[in-house]
C-alpha positions in Angstrom: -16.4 -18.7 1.6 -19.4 -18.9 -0.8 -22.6 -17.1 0.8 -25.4 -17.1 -1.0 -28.5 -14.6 -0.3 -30.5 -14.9 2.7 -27.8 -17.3 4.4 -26.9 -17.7 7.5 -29.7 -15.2 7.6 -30.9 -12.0 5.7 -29.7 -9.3 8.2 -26.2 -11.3 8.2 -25.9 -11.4 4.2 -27.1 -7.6 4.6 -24.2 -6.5 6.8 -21.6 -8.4 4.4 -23.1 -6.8 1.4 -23.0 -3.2 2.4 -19.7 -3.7 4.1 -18.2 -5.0 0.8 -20.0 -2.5 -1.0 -18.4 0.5 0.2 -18.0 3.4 0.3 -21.1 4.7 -0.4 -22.4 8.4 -0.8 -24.8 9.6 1.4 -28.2 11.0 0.1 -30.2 13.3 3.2 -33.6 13.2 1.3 -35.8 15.8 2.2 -40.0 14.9 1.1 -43.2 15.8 2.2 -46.4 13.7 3.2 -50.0 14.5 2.0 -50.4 16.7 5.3 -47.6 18.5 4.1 -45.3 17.2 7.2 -41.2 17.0 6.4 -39.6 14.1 6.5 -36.1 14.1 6.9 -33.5 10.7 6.4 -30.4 9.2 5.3 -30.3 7.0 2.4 -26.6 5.2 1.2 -28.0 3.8 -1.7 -27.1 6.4 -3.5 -25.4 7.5 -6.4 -25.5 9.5 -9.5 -26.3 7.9 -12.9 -25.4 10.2 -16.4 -25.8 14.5 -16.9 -28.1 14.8 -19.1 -30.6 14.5 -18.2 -28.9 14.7 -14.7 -30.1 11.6 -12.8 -30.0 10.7 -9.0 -30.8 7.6 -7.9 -31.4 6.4 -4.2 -33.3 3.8 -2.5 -35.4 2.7 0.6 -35.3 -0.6 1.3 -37.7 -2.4 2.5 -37.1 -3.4 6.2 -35.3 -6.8 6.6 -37.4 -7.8 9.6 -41.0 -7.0 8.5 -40.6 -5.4 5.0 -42.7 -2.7 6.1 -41.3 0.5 3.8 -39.7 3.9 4.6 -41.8 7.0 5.3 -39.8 8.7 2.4 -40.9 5.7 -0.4 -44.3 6.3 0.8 -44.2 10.4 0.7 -42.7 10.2 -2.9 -45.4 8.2 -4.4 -47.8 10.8 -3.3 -45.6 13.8 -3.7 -43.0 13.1 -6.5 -40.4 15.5 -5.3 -37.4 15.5 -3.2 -34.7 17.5 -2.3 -31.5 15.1 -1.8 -28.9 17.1 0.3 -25.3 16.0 0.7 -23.8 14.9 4.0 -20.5 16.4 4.9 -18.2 15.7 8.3 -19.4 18.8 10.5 -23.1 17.3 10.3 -22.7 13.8 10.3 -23.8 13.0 13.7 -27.0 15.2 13.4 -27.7 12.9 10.0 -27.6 9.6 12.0 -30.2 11.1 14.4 -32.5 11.4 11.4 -32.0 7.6 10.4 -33.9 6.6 13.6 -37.4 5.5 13.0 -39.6 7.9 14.2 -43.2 7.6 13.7 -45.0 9.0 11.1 -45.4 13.0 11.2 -42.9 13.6 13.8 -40.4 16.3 12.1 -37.0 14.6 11.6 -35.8 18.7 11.4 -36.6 19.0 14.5 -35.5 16.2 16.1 -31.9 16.4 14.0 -31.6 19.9 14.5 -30.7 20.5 11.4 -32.3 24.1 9.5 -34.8 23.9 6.9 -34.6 26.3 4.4 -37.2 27.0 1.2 -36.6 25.3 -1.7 -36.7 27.2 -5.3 -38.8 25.1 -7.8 -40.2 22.2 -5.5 -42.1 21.9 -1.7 -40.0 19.8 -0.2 -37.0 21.9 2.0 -33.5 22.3 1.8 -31.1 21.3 4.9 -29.0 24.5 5.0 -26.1 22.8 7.3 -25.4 20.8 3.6 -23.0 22.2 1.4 -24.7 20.9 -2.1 -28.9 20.3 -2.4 -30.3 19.1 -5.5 -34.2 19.8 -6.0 -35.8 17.2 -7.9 -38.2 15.9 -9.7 -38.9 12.1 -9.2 -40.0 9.9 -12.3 -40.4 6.7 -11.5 -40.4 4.5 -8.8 -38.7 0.6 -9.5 -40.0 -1.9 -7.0 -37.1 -4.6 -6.9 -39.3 -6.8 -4.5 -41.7 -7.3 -2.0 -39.9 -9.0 0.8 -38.1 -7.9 3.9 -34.8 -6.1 2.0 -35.9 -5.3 -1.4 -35.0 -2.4 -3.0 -37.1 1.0 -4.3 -35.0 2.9 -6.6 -36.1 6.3 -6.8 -35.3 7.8 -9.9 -34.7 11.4 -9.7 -34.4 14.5 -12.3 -32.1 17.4 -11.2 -34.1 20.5 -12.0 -31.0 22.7 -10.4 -28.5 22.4 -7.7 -27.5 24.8 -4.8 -23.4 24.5 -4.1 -21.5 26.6 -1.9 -19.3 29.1 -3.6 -16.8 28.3 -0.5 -16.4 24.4 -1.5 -15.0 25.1 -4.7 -11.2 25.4 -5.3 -9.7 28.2 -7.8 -10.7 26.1 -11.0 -14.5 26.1 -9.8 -14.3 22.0 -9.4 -15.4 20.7 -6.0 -12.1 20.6 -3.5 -12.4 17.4 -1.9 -11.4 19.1 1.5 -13.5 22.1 1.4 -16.5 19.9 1.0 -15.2 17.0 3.7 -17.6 14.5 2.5 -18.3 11.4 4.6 -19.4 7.9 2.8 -21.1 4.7 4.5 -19.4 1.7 5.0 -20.4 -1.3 6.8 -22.3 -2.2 10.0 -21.3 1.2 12.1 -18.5 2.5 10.0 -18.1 5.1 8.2 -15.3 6.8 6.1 -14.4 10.5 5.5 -13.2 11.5 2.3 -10.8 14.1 2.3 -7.1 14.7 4.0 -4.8 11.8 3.2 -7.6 10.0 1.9 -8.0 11.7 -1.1 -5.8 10.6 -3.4 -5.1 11.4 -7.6 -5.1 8.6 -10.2 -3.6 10.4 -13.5 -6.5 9.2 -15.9 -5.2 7.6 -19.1 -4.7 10.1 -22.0 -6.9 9.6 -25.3 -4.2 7.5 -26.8 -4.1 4.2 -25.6 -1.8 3.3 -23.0 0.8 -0.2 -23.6 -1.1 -2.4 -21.2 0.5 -4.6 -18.3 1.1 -7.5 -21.1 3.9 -4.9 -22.9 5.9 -4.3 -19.8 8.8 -6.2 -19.7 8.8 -9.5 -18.2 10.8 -8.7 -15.6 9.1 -5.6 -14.9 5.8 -7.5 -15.1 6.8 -10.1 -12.5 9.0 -8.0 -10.3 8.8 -8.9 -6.5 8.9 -5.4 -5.5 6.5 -3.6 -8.2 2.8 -3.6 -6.6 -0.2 -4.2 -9.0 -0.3 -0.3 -8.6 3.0 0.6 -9.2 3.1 -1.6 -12.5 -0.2 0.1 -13.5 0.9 3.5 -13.5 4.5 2.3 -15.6 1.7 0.9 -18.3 -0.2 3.8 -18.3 2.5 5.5 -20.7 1.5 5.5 -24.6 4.6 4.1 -26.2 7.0 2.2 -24.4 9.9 4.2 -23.3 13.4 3.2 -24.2 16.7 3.6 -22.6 18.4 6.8 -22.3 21.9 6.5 -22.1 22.2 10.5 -21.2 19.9 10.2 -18.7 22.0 10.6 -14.9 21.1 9.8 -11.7 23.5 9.7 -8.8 21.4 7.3 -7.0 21.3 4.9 -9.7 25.0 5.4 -10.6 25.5 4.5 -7.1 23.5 1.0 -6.9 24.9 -0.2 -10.3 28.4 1.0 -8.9 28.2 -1.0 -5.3 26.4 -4.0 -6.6 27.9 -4.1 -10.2 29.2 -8.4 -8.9 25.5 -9.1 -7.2 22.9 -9.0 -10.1 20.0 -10.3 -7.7 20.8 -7.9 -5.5 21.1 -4.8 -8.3 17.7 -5.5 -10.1 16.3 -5.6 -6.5 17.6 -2.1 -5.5 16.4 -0.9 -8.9 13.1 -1.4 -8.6 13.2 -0.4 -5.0 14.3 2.4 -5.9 12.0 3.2 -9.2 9.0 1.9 -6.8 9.9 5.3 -4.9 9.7 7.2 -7.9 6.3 5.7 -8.9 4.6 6.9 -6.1 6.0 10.0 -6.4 4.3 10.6 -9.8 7.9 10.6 -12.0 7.0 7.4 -13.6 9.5 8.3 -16.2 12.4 8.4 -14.6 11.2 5.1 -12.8 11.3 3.6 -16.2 14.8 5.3 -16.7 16.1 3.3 -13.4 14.3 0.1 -14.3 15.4 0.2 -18.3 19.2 0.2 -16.8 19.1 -3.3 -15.1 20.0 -5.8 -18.1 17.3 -8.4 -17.5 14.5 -5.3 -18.4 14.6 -6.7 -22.3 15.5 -3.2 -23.2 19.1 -3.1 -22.8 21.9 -5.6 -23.6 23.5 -7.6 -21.0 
């Protein structure tokens, strides 16, 4: 399919986007108006861009059916500050009740139920149900467009950051379960991110790694190997070689039972070292495929 903007219609291309675009963060942005009312409401626009100085951006769109803008766009202008509060799993319902449109002045507090506390260093409050607030300082306000869709992006200065002391894990780094964050997906869906969902990609070391175009060729093209499981086998910095003192009952036992079935062999091997992948000991999954003779790395 090719779809380009606005067709089959703009609230259409808007569902697609945001549904491939996903998932997103979740900014509860706190402001206040001239008459000093809150305003409370969910933005997934969202994201964080560079430490220092420590930048959050979100953004209001403008309303796909009559571009009208958001109470929050308008309070901002008028009173650059915002406290953008994190949405975790136990308050995720009350945040969708502050999405609805409510008219201007009514106390989206109130009608989420959520607790306002004082912030430190700006007006705007704090939502204590969140487990991270960040008070800021917005600097500048990029229109993207004026038509029914187009984009504010709110740019926003960190003056300091409020963080449960019970989210963090031993290290003082955020534990992905402690905190429970949810993300925005698509149409109604959502996504929580911790449990099973959280998962650990070993980040390359400072040495380079050998790249998918130095794995073997038939490591490279194996029918087993995912895209995944080949990426973490080039993620080593040297290629590995064959160890002949290196013992494995498993693999002593598929060379042993298929030593007159070659096809059948490499198969098992990689079978077997795709086990071993995902269970992080990517060298010994190098150790199992290295032993088949059509790696490159071993005579036949």
């Amino acid at each position: 399919m090719w779809i380009k903007p606005g067709a089959p219609d703009g609230k259409k291309f808007y569902q697609l986007l945001t549904g491939s675009v996903a998932p997103r963060p979740i900014a509860l942005a706190s402001t206040l108006d001239l008459d000093g009312h809150p305003n409370l409401s969910p933005f997934s626009f969202f994201n964080c861009f560079g430490s220092n100085p420590p930048m959050l951006i979100f953004s209001p769109l403008r309303r796909v059916r009559d571009a009208k803008t958001k109470h929050t766009l308008d309070n901002v202008r008028h009173i650059p500050e915002v406290v953008i509060n994190v949405v975790s799993y136990a308050m995720v319902e009350q945040t969708s009740l502050a999405s609805c449109e409510y008219p201007r002045g009514v106390n989206e507090f109130e009608k989420s139920g959520f607790t306002p506390l004082p912030a430190r260093s700006i007006r705007p409050f704090r939502v204590a149900e969140s487990p991270v607030h960040f008070e800021c300082r917005v600097t500048q306000v990029l229109e993207t467009g004026q038509q029914g869709g187009a984009g504010n992006l709110i740019l926003c200065e960190i003056l300091g950051m409020h963080i449960r002391q019970e989210i963090l894990d031993a290290d003082g780094y955020v534990d992905p379960d402690k905190i429970d964050l949810v993300a925005r997906m698509g149409h109604h869906y959502y996504c929580r991110a911790s449990g099973p969902s959280v998962m650990t990609v070993p980040k390359p070391s400072t040495e380079l790694c050998i790249g998918m175009d130095q794995l073997p060729e038939a490591i490279r093209h194996s029918p087993v190997l995912s895209g995944n499981d080949l990426g973490r086998l080039a993620s080593v910095t040297e290629m590995p070689v064959a160890d002949d003192a290196f013992e494995d009952t498993r693999l002593t036992r598929i060379h042993q039972s298929l030593a007159t079935d070659p096809a059948a062999r490499d198969k098992a091997l990689h079978l077997y070292a795709r086990e071993l992948v995902q269970a992080g000991r990517v060298q010994e999954a190098w150790q199992v495929l290295l032993s088949a003779p059509t790696s490159g790395n071993r005579d036949a």
